[in-house]
Structures are given as C-alpha cells and as structure tokens.
C-alpha positions in Angstrom: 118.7 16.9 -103.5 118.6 13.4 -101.9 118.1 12.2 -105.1 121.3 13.7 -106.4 123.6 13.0 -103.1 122.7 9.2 -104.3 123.7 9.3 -107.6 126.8 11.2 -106.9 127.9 8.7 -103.9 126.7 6.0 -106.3 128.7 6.9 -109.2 131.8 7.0 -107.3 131.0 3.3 -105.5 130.6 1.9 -108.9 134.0 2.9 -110.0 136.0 1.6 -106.9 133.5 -1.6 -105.9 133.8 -4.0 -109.3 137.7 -3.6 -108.8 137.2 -4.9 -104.8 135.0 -7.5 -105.9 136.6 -9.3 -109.0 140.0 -9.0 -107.4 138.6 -11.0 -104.2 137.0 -13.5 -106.4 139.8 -14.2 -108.3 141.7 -14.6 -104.5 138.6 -16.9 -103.3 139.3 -19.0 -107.0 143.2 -19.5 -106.1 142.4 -20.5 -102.2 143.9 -17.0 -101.1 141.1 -16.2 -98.5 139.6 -13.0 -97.6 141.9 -11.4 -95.4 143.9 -9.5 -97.3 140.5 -7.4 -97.9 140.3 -6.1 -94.5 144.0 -4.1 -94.6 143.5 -3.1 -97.9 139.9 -1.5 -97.6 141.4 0.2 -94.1 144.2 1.5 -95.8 142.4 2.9 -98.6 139.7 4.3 -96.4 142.6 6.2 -94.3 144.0 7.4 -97.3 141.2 8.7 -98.9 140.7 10.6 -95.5 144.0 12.3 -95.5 143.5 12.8 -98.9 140.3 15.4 -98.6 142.1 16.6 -95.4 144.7 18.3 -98.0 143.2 18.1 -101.3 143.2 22.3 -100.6 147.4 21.9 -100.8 147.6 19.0 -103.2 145.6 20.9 -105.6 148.4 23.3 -105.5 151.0 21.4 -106.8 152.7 21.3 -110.1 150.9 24.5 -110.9 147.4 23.7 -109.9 147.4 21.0 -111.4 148.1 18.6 -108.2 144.8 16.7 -108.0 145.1 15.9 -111.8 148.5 14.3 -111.4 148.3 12.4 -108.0 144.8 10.9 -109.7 146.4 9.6 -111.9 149.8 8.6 -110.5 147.0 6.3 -108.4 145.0 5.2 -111.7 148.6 3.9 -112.8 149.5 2.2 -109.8 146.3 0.2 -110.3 147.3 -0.3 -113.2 150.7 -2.1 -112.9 149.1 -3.5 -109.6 147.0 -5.6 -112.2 150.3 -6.1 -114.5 151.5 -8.1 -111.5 148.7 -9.7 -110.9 148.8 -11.4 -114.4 152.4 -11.5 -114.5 153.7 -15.2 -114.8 156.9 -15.0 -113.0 156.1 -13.0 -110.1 156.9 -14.7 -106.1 154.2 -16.0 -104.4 153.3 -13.3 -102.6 153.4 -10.4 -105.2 149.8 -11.2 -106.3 148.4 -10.4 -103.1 150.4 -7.3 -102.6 149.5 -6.2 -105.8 145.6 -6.9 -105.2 146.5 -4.9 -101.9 147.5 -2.5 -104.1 144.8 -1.8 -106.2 142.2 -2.1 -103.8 144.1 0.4 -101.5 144.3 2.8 -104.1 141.1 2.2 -105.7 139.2 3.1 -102.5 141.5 6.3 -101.8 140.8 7.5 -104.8 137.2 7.3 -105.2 136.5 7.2 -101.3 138.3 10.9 -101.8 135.7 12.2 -103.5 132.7 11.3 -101.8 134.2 12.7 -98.4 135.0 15.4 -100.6 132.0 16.0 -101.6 129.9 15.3 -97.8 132.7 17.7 -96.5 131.0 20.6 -98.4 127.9 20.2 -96.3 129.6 20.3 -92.8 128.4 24.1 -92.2 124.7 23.4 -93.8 123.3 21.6 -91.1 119.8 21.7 -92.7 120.9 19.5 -95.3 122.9 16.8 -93.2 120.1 14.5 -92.9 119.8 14.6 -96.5 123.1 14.2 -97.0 123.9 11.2 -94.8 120.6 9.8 -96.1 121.8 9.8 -99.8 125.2 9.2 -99.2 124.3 5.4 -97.2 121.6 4.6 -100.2 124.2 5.4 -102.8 126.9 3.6 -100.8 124.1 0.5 -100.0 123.3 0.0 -103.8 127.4 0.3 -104.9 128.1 -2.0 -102.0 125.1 -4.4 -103.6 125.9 -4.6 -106.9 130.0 -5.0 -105.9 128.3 -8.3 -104.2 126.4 -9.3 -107.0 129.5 -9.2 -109.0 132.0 -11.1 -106.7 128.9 -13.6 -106.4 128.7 -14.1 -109.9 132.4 -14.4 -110.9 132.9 -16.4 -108.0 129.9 -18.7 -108.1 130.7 -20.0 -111.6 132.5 -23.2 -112.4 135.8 -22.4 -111.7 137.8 -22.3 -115.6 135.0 -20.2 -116.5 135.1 -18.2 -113.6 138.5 -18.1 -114.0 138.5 -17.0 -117.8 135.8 -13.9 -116.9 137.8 -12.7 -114.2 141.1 -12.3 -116.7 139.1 -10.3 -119.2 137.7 -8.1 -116.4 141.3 -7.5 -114.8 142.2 -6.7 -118.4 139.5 -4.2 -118.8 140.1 -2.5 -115.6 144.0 -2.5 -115.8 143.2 -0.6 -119.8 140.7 1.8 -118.2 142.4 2.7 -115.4 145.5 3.3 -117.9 142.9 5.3 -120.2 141.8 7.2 -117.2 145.8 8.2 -116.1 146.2 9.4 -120.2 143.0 11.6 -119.6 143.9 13.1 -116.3 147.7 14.3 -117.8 145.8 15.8 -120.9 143.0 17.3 -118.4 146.4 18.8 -116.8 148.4 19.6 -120.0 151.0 17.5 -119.8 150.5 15.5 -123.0 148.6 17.1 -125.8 145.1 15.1 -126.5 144.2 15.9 -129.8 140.4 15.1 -131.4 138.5 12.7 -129.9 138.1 9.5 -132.1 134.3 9.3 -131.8 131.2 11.0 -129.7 128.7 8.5 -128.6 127.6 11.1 -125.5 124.6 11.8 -127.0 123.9 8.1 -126.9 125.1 7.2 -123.8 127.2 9.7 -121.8 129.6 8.0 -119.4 128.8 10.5 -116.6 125.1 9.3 -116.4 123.6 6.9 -113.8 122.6 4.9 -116.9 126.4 4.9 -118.0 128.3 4.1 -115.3 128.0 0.5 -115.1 129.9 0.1 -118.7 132.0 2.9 -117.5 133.2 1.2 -114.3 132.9 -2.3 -115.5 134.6 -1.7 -119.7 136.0 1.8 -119.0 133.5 3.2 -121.5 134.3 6.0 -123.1 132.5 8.3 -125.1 134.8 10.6 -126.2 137.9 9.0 -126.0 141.0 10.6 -127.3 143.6 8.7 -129.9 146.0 8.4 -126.6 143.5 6.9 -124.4 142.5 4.5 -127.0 146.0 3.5 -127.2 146.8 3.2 -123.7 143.4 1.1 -123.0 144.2 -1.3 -126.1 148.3 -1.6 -125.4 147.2 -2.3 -121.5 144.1 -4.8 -122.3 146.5 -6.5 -124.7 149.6 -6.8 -122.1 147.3 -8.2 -119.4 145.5 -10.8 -121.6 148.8 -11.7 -123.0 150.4 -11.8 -119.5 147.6 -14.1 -118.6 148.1 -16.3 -121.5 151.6 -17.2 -120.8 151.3 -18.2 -117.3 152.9 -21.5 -116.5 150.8 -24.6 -116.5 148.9 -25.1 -113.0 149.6 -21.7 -112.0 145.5 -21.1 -112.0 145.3 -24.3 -109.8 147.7 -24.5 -107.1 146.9 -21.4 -105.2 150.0 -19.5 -106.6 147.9 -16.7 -108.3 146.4 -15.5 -104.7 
C-alpha cells in the first residue's frame, strides 16, 4: 500500500510541478523574481482544498458530469494563461498574472486529487501512517524533480534557456488543451470518435514509467482526432506567438 499511496501522490506532483517550475524559470530569465510564486502556490493550495470539500456537489452538476467540466474549464484556463504568456502585445504585467494563473490552477487541480484521495483514509486510522508516509515521499520526489527542472532550464545560458522554455510552454499550453478535449468527450459533450493510434501497450501514460512524457509532452497513447487537433493548433499558436514577439522583449524584463 505505501508503495501505491506514492505513486498515486507522485503521479499527480508530476503533472502540476514541471508547469511551477518552467514558468518560474522563465520569470528568473526576464528578472521577474520569485515572489509571485508564493500567492500563486497559496491560492492554488486553498483552492484545491475547497475543491475536495465539495467535489460531492460539484460532481453533481451539469448532470453528473460536474468534475469533468470544471477540470477542464481549469485545463483551459492554463491554457490561455500560457497564450498570454507568449502573447507579444500583452501590458507589462499580464505575463505575471497569467503565470499566476496557471500555477494557481495547476495546483488546484492536481492538489484536488491528492487530498481527494488522503481524504478517503480519514476513518481508517490503521492505515494513516501509511498514508502520510507515501503521500510526503511521493510529494518529496515530485517536489525533486520540479527542482531539477527549474535548475536545468534556468541554469543554461540564457537564449538557450530561453529557447527550451518556449517549446515547453508550448507543450504544456497543447496538453493542457488536449486534456480539456478529453475531459468534454469523457463527459459527452463532444463526440470523440476512434483513437488515432494505441501505443499503451508500449508505454501507457498512466504508469509511473509514463508520466514523465505525459506531464512534460502531454503523451498520449490513445489520443483521439480532437485531442490531436487541439494539441497541434495550441503548440502551433504558442510557438508562433513566441516568434513574433517584438525585438528585446526576451531581454528587458517585459516577459516576467
């Protein structure tokens, strides 16, 4: 059981702590500090509590189908949190908002699950210890490898740096658009028709093994036509986005 409290708390880390730690690279590359961090992460972690508090009555709306539409209502708002982010004309201070934003909802919505999740134990008290032991070495090694990440982006040379941390923001701005498709087919709102290919048997994206290209790429590995679309379209709009920002916009400070 300890073994499987980690992986679950893990999998759920991985999926909200490469988003945290690019997006405060990229604020330490354009001179924009780390402050913003600190009200973003508390916001997210309150939200994520009253989230679980109600997930009982949110999971009633729109026909059942509430958890499946306000999850993805917050992968979009990631999303166009990171449209933005990359947008050339926006003020001064919409990039931090918008990396507010994302980390905000990033952490509600995978903080959600995990206390969730630990909530279903609070009458079990056998398995507490357990519980809490898994849950800190799953949150210890997502917290880790979020620091490896923001280290690694953040201790290149800067234009190349600067280069890696478009293509991620474009990545995670197409998966979180892909993951928002999924959710409205999981609730039948838009039809989702055969998937384009099945690669589960090679690497399923629910494994331990596979969530590293899952959270990082937004691997997929049976990704409807829709998702494709949305992932591509998105991935394109953000590089794009990126390319036609105004000289010195990278240098100046004006992108944090």
């Amino acid at each position: 059981m300890l073994l499987t409290n980690v992986v679950l708390v893990l999998r759920e880390m991985l999926e909200a702590a490469p988003i945290v730690s690019v997006l405060l690279a990229w604020s330490v590359l354009h001179d924009g500090g780390r402050g913003w961090i600190r009200s973003a992460l508390a916001t997210g972690i309150a939200g994520a509590a009253v989230y679980a508090a109600n997930a009982a009555t949110v999971s009633e709306w729109f026909d059942y189908v509430g958890m499946e539409i306000v999850n993805a209502g917050m992968q979009f708002a990631i999303c166009v949190a990171l449209l933005v982010l990359a947008a050339p004309t926006a003020a001064r201070t919409m990039p931090v908002l918008a990396m507010q934003v994302a980390v905000a909802f990033a952490v509600v919505r995978e903080g959600f699950e995990i206390l969730l999740y630990v909530s279903g134990f609070v009458a079990d008290r056998s398995a507490w210890t357990t519980v809490i032991l898994g849950s800190a070495l799953g949150a210890g090694i997502g917290i880790s490898v979020g620091a490896l990440l923001f280290y690694l982006v953040a201790g290149m040379r800067r234009e190349r740096a600067l280069r890696l941390a478009k293509v991620l923001i474009a990545l995670f701005a197409g998966n979180m658009a892909a993951q928002g498709v999924l959710l409205l087919i999981q609730a039948d709102w838009i039809a989702g028709g055969a998937p384009l290919w099945n690669t589960s048997q090679v690497l399923a994206e629910d494994s331990l093994l596979g969530q590293l290209p899952y959270a990082l790429v937004g691997y997929e590995a049976t990704p409807s036509g829709r998702q494709a679309a949305a992932y591509a379209a998105t991935f394109g709009l953000v590089m794009w986005l990126f390319s036609i920002r105004p000289a010195g916009a990278d240098g100046d400070g004006s992108g944090s």
